[in-house]
C-alpha positions as CSV (number, residue, x, y, z in Angstrom):
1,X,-2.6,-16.0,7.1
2,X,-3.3,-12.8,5.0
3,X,-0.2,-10.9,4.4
4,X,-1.6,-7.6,2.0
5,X,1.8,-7.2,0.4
6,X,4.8,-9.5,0.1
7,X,7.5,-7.8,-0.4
8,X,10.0,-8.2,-2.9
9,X,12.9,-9.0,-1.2
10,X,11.1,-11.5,1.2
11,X,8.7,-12.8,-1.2
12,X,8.6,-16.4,-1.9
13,X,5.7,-18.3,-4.1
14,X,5.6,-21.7,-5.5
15,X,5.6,-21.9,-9.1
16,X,2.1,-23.1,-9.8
17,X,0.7,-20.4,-7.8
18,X,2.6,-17.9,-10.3
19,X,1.8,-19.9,-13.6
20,X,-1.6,-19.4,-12.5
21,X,-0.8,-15.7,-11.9
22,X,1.5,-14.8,-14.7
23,X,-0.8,-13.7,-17.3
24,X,-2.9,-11.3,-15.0
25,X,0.1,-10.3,-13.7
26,X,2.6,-9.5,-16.6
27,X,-0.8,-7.7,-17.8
28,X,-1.4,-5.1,-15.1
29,X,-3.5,-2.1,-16.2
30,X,-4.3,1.3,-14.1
31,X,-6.9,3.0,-15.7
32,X,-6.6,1.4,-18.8
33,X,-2.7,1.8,-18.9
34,X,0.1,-0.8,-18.6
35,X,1.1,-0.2,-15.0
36,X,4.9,-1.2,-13.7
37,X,5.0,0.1,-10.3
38,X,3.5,-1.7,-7.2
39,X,4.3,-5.1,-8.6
40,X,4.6,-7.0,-5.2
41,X,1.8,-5.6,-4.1
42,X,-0.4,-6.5,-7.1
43,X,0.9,-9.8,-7.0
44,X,0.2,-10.6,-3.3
45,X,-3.6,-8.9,-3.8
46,X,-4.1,-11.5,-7.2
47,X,-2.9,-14.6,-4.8
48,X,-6.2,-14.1,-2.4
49,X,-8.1,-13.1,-5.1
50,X,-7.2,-16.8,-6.4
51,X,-7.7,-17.9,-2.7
52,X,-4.4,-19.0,-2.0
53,X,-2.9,-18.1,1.1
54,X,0.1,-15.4,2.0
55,X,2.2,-16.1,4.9
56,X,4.3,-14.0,7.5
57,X,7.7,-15.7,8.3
58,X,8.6,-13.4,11.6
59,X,12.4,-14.7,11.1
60,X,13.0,-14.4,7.6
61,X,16.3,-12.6,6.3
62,X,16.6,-10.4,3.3
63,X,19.1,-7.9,1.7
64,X,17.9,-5.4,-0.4
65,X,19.2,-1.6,-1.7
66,X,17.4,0.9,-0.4
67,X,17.6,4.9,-0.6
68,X,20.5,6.4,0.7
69,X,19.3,10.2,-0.2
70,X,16.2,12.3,0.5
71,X,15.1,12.7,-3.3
72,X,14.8,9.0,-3.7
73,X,13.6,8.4,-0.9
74,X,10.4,10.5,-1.2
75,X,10.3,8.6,-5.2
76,X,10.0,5.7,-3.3
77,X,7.7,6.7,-1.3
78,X,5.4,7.8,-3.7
79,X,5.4,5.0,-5.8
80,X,4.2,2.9,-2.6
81,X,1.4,5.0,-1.7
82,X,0.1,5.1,-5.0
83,X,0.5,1.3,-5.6
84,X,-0.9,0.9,-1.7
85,X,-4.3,3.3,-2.9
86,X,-4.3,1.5,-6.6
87,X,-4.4,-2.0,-5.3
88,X,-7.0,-1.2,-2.4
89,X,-9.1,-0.9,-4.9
90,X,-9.0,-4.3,-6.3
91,X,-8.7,-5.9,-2.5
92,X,-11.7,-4.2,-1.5
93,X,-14.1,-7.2,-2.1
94,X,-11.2,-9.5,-0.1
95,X,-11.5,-7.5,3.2
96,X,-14.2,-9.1,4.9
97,X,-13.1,-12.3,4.3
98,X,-9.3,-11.8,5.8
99,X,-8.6,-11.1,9.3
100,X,-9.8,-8.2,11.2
101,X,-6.2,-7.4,11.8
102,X,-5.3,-7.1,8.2
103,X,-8.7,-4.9,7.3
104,X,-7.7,-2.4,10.2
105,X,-4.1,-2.4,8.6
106,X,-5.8,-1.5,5.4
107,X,-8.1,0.9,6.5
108,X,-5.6,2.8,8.2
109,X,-3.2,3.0,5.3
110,X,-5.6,4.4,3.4
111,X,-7.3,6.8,5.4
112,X,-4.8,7.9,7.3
113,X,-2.5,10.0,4.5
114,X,-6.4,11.5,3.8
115,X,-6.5,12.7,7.1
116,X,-3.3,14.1,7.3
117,X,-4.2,16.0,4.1
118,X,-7.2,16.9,5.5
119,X,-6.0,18.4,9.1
120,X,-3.3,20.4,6.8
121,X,-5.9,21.7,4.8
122,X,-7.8,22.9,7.4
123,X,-4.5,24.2,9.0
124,X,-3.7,26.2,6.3
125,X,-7.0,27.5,6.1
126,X,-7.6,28.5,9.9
127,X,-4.3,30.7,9.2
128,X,-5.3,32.1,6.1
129,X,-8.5,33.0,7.4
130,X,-7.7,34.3,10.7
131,X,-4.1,35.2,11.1
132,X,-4.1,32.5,14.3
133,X,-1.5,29.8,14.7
134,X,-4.2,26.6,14.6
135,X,-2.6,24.5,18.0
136,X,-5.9,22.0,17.6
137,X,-4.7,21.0,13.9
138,X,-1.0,20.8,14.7
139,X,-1.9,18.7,17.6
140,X,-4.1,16.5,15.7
141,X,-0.9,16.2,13.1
């Protein structure tokens, strides 16, 4: 009953529930700057901020391209993570009103890639520091 983000390809709304949408939407700002990237995302978090509902269909079909190389790949990539960390922001407020589920989900997205960071970090420091291969950190990685 609280999908985070539907995704393009899958994504279906009805028409009022965009009309109602469609300014905030064809509007979106990131620190004051028109921001293109994320867009399902943003769209999905600005339907429960109007208290409508998102749904998961478990047996829906979709085609979509997707990255047949490395280099776009990781663009793609990037451009999820920053829209996933972007629109946390503004779905912050939602989270305790959604399932438990969906605020783990979130949590994890989010702090997970900082904790990654973080054991590297302290990885590269242990080895810098000490000349010793740090087996705690690449376990915990």
């Amino acid at each position: 009953g609280a999908v985070m983000c539907c995704c393009g390809p899958c994504a279906m709304y009805r028409r009022s529930a965009l009309v109602l949408l469609l300014d905030q939407y064809e509007t979106q700002l990131f620190r004051g700057k028109p921001s293109d990237f994320g867009e399902d995302r943003h769209l999905t978090i600005l339907m429960l901020n109007a208290g409508l509902r998102t749904e998961y269909v478990p047996d829906a079909i979709a085609a979509t391209v997707v990255p047949d190389r490395l280099a776009p790949y990781l663009r793609q990539q990037l451009r999820w993570a920053r829209s996933t960390f972007r629109d946390t922001l503004l779905a912050l407020r939602l989270l305790p009103s959604l399932d438990r589920y969906i605020t783990l989900d979130v949590v994890g997205q989010n702090l997970g890639p900082l904790l990654l960071a973080l054991s590297v970090l302290a990885g590269l420091t242990q080895f810098a520091l000490t000349a010793t291969v740090p087996w705690s950190t690449a376990l915990v990685i």
